[in-house]
LOKOLDREN-668570 format. One record per residue (C-alpha): x, y, z; residue in one letter. Coordinates in Angstrom, 2 decimals. Layout:
// residues N
@c1:X, c2:Y, c3:Z, residuo:A
...
//
This chain:
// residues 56
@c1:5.56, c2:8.84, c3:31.56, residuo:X
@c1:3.97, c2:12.06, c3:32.26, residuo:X
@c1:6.59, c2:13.07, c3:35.15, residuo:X
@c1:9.35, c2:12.58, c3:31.87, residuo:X
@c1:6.87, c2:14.94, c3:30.52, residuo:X
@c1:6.87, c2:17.52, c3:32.55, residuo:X
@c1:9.90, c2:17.71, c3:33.12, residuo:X
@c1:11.27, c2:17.86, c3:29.93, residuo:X
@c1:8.37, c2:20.92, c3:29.33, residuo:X
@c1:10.10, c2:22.79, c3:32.35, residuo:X
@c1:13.62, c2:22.50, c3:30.97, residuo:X
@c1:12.18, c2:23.32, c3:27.53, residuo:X
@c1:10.51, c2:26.50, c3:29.08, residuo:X
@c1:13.74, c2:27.26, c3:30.80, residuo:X
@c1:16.15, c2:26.56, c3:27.56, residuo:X
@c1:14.16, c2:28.90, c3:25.48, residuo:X
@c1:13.81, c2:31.56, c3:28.29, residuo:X
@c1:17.66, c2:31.62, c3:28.35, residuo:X
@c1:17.74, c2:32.23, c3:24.26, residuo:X
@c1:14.44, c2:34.11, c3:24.00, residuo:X
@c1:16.12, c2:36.81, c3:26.76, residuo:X
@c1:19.09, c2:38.51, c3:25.16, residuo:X
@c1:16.79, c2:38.92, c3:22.51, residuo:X
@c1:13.94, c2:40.94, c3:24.07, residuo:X
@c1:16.81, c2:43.07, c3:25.61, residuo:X
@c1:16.44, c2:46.80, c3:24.74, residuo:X
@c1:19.91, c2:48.29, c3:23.21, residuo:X
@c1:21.15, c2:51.11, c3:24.80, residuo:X
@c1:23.18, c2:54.38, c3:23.95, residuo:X
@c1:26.18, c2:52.38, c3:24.77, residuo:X
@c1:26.00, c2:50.71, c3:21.20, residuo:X
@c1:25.26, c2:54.27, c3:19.80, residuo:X
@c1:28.34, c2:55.74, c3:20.70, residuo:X
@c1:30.49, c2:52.64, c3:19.85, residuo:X
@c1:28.54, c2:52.66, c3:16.49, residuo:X
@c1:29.20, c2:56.66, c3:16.26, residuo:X
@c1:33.25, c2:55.84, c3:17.32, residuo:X
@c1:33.56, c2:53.15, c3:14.68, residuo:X
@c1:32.27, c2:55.38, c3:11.76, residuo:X
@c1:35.04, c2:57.74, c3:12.92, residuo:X
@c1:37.77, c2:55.48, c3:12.89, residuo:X
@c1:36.49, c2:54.27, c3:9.59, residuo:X
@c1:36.57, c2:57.76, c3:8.16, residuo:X
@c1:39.99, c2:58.85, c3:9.86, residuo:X
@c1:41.60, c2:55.43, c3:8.23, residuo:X
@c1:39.82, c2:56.13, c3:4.56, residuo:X
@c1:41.05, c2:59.71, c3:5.08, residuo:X
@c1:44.50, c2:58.42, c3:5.54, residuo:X
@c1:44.15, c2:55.68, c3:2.66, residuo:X
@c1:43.57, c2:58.66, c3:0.62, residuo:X
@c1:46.19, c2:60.46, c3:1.44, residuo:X
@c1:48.65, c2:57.67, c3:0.57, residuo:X
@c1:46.70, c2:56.73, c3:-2.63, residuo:X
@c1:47.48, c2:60.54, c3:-3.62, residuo:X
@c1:51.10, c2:60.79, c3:-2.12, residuo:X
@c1:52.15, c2:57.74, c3:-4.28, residuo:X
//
């Protein structure tokens, strides 16, 4: 009984390290300048929406 113990603590230890770690991760600038590149495009296409809006 406690060896079933054990090792079901172990692979619970090791399941939550595998969800806990992506989590803990620090973002980096990466995500920044995707975030930064996404606003543009967002802007560009709103600028174009507009533009047809007002062309008919």
């Amino acid at each position: 009984m406690s060896t079933f113990l054990i090792a079901s603590g172990v692979l619970s230890l090791i399941a939550m390290a595998f969800v806990v770690t992506p989590l803990l991760r620090v973002r980096d600038a990466r995500n920044v300048d995707r975030r930064a590149a996404n606003v543009a495009l967002y802007r560009e296409r709103l600028a174009e929406l507009d533009a047809a809006r007002a062309g008919g």
